[in-house]
N, C-alpha and C positions, 0 to 999 in steps of 0.2 A: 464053507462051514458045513459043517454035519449036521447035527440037531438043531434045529434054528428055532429059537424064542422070539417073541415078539415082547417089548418090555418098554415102560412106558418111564421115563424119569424127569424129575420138575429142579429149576435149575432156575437159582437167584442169588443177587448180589446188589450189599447195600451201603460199600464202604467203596472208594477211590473210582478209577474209572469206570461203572457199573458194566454199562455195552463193552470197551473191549474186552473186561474181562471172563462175560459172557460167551464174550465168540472164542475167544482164547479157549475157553473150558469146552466147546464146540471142535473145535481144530482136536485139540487132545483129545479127545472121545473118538471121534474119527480113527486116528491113529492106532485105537487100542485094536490090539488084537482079537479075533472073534466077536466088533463087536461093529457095523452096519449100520450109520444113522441111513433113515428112512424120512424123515420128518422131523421137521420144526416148527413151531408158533413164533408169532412176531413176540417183541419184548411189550412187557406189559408193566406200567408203573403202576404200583400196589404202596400205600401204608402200612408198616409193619402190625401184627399183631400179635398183644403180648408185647413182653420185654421194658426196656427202659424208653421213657417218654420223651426221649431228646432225641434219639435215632431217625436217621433217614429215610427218607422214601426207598423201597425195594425196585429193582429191575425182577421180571419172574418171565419164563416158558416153559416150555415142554418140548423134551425132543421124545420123538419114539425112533428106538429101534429092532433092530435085528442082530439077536446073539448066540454065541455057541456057548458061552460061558455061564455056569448055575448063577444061583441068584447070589448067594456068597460070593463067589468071584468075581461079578458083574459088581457088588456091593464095595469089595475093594481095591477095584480100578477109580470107581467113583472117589471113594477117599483118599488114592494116592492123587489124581486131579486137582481134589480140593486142597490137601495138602503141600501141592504144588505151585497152587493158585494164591495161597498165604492164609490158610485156614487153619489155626491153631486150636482144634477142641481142647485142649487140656487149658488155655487159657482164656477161655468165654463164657460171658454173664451167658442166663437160658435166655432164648430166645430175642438175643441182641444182636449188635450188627456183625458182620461178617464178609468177606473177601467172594465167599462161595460157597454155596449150597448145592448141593446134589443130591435127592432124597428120588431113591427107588421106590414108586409108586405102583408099577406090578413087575411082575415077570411071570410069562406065559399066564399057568393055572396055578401057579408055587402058591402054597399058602405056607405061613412061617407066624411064629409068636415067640421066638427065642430071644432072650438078650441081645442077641446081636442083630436078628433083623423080624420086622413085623411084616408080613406083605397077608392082602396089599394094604398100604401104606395105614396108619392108623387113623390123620385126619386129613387122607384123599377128600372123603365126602363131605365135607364139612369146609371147605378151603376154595371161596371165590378165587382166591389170586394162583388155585392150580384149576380149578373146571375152568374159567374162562380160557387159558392159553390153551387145556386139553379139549375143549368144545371147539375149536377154531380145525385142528385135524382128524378129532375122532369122537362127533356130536353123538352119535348113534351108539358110544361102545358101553354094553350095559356096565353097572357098577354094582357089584355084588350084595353091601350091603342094604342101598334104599330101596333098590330092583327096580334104579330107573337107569334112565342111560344120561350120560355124561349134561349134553343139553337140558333135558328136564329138572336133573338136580340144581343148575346153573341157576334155572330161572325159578326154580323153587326157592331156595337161597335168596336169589337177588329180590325175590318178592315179599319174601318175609324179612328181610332186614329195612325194606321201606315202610312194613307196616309199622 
């Protein structure tokens, strides 16, 4: 690859076999051209939040990698993945269940607020069930907004939701 990004993406599912088709979504990412897994987190089971109250338990991780492709293009390999994996956005409640998720949570220094993509991700910091899998490979990587790094928000979060 030529220009190489580092880019970090959060990746869950909460509908039929949750783990294969995790790894499945894993295997194809691989595949994609210009685009480098480096890492992964183990699968983390999270409660959904938000959405309808009869829905399943979510599988969640985070793979980081390494890309040649901007963050748009990186953006829709991810959706042709999901697409492939039985993701129908044109027919889903918000924030209900789903076959597969793949949400770009950074790319390199890209910063973006377009329609099409927000980087980084809008509730990265705000989202136990993406710091925890992203604290497990990259505890120390600051986060823009709270100007802490990945671990401190973790436990900053996980502290205030026991208070």
């Amino acid at each position: 690859m030529s220009s190489r990004i580092t880019a970090a993406i959060a990746v869950g599912s909460n509908l039929g076999d949750r783990e294969r088709t995790l790894k499945r979504a894993q295997a194809l990412l691989e595949k994609t051209q210009g685009v480098v897994l480096l890492r992964r987190s183990a699968w983390h089971e999270t409660q959904p939040v938000g959405g309808p109250a009869d829905q399943g338990p979510f599988l969640n991780g985070v793979f980081l990698v390494e890309t040649s492709l901007d963050a748009l293009a990186l953006l829709g390999e991810l959706q042709r993945i999901e697409t492939g994996l039985g993701r129908d956005r044109s027919n889903e409640v918000p924030n209900g269940p789903r076959t597969m998720d793949l949400d770009l949570l950074w790319h390199g220094t890209t910063t973006s607020a377009s329609a099409e993509l927000t980087l980084p991700h809008a509730g990265l910091e705000e989202r136990i069930f993406v710091l925890a899998p992203l604290a497990e490979i990259l505890p120390d990587h600051p986060l823009p907004g709270c100007q802490r790094t990945v671990q401190e928000r973790l436990d900053q979060l996980r502290t205030e939701s026991v208070a």
